[in-house]
C-alpha positions in Angstrom: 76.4 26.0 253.6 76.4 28.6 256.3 77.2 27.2 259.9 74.7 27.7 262.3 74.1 31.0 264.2 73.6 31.5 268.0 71.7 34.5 268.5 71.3 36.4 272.0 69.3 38.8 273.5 69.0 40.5 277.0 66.1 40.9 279.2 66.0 42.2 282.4 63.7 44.4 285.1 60.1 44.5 283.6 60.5 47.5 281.1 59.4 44.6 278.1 57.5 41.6 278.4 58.3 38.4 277.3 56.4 38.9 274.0 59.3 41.1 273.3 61.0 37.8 273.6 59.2 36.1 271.5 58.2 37.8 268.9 62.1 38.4 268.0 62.6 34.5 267.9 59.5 34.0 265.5 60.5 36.9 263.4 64.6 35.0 263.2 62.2 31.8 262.3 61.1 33.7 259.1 63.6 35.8 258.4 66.9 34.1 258.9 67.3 30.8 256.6 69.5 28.8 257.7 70.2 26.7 261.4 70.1 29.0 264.6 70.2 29.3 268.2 68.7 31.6 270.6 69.6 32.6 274.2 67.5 34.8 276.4 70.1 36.3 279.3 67.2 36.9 281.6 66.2 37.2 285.5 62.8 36.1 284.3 62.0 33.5 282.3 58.4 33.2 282.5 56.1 33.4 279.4 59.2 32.7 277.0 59.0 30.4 274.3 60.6 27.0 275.8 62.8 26.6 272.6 64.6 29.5 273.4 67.7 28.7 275.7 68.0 30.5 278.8 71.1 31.9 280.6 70.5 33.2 283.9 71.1 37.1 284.5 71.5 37.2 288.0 74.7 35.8 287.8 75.9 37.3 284.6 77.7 40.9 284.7 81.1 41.1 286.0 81.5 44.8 286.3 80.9 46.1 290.1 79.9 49.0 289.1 76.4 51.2 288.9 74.1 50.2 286.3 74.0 54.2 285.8 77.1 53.7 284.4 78.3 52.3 280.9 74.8 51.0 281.1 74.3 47.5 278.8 78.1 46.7 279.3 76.4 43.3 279.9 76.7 42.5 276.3 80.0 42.7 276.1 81.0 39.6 278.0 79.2 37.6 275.6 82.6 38.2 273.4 84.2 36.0 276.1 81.6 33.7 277.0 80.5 32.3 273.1 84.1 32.9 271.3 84.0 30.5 268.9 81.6 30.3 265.8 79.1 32.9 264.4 77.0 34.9 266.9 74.8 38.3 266.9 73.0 40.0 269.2 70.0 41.8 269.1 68.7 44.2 271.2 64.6 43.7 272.7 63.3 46.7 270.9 64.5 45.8 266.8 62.0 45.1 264.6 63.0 42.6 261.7 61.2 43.1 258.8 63.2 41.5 255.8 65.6 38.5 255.1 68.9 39.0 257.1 70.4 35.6 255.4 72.9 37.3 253.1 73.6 40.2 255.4 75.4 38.2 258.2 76.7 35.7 255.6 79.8 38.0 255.4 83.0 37.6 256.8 84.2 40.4 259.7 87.8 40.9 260.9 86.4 43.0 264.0 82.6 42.5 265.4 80.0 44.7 263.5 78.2 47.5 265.2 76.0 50.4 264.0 77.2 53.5 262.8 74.5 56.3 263.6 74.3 57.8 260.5 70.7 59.7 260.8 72.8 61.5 263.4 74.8 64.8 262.4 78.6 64.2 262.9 79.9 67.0 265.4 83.3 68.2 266.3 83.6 66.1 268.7 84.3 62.7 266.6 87.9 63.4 267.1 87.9 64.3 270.6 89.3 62.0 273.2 87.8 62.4 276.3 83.6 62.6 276.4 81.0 64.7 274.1 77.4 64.8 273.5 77.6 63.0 270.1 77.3 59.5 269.9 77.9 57.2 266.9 77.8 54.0 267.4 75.0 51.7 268.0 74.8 48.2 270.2 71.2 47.0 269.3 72.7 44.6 266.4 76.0 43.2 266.6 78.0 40.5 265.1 81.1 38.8 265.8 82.9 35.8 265.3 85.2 33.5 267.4 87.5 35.7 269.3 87.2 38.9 267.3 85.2 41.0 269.8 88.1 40.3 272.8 89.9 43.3 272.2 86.7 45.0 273.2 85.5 43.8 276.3 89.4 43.6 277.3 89.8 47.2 276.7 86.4 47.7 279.2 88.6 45.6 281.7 92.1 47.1 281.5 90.1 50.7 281.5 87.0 50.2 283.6 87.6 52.5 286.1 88.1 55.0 283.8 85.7 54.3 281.4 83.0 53.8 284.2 84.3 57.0 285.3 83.7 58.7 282.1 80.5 57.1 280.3 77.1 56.6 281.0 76.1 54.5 278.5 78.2 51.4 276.6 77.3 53.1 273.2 79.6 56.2 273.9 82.5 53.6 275.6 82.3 52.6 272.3 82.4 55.6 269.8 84.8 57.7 272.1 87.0 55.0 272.9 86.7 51.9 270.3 85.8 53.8 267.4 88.8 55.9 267.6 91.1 53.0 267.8 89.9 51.3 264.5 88.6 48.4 267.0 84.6 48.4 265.5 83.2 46.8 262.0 79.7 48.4 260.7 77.0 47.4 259.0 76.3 48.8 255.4 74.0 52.2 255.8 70.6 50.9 253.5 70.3 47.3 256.0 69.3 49.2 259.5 67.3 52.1 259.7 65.9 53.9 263.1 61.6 54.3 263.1 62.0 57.0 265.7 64.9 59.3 264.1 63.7 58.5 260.1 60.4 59.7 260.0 58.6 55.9 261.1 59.5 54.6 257.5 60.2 51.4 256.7 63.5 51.1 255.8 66.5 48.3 255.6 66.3 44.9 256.9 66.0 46.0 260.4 64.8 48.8 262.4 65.6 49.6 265.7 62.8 51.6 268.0 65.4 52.5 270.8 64.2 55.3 273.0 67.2 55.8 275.4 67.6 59.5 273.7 64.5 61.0 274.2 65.8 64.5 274.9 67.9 65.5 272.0 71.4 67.7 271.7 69.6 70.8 272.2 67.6 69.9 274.8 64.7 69.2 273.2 61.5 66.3 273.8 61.9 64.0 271.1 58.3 62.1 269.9 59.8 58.4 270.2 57.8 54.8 270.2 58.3 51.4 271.8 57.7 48.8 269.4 54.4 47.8 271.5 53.2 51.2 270.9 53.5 51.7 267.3 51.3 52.3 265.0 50.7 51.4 260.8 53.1 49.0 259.5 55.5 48.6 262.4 52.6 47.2 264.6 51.0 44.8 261.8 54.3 43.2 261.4 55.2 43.2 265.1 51.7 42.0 265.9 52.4 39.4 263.5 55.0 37.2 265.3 53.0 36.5 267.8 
């Protein structure tokens, strides 16, 4: 029998509502047999479902530093704060869309990340310092016990550095943690991305993130939030209410 799962997810600022919330805890409900948990880190806690555990926010990120800067490092102290037992976490804008069950009943030496692989690999996988390709993808994660440490303590020895160097936590992550064999990722057919494949269903999961609007060569990307898709996406979405 699998132990149970916490799950955890950040909101903060007004960007999604608390149906974002929501709808990701009724869509774990359906999706995800077997006992679970779920946290909402939030400044905000109005309109969320009241079996949903709340951590405050506000008193949360340890990291004196812009939020400009290595932006969502936030989810990295929850490797120090819940090291012990089974935990993911899910970024607001994920839709889940099939049974996740046997894809986090797997054992992980190293906490399990994204690999970007709708994205072209550049040159500058190899390079040390900073490019404009990134790789690696923090919307779904999983770790266990202790085993995502290394990561956040690398941020810590490194931050001024790192907070020097990287805007966002994703390419802290592929520049720096990727390189040094320190990431896990999930298999390529579970998570998909609606805005980069062509808005097919795809996988288990699919993220909607639309940090990267304007693409490598400078170009307007045409990218949805989950509230404003259209077709499947939205009758699913709609669906968890």
């Amino acid at each position: 029998m699998m132990s149970s799962v916490n799950f955890f997810t950040f909101k903060w600022g007004t960007k999604y509502g608390s149906e974002y919330v929501n709808r990701l805890y009724n869509s774990l409900k359906i999706h995800y047999h077997g006992k679970f948990k779920m946290f909402c880190i939030t400044d905000d806690f109005e309109g969320i479902d009241k079996d949903i555990y709340y951590i405050n926010y506000n008193n949360w990120d340890e990291f004196n530093y812009s939020k400009d800067r290595v932006f969502t490092r936030e989810k990295l102290i929850l490797f120090d704060k819940f090291s012990f037992g089974k935990n993911v976490w899910l970024d607001l804008d994920i839709l889940i869309h099939d049974n996740i069950t046997d894809m986090l009943n797997v054992k992980s030496s190293k906490p399990v990340f994204i690999w970007n692989h709708w994205n072209p690999l550049s040159k500058s996988y190899d390079w040390y310092g900073k490019g404009s390709s990134c790789h690696v993808n923090s919307s779904v994660v999983m770790w266990e016990g202790k085993n995502g440490l290394p990561v956040l303590e690398l941020l810590r020895d490194k931050k001024e550095e790192a907070f020097f160097t990287y805007k966002s936590l994703d390419k802290f992550l592929f520049y720096q943690c990727h390189r040094k064999g320190m990431l896990e990722y999930w298999k390529k057919d579970l998570i998909s991305n609606y805005n980069r494949e062509s808005f097919i269903k795809k996988g288990n999961i699919s993220i909607f993130n639309t940090s990267h609007l304007i693409n490598n060569k400078g170009i307007k990307e045409i990218a949805f939030e989950l509230d404003e898709a259209e077709g499947w996406a939205k009758e699913i979405w709609t669906s968890y209410s």
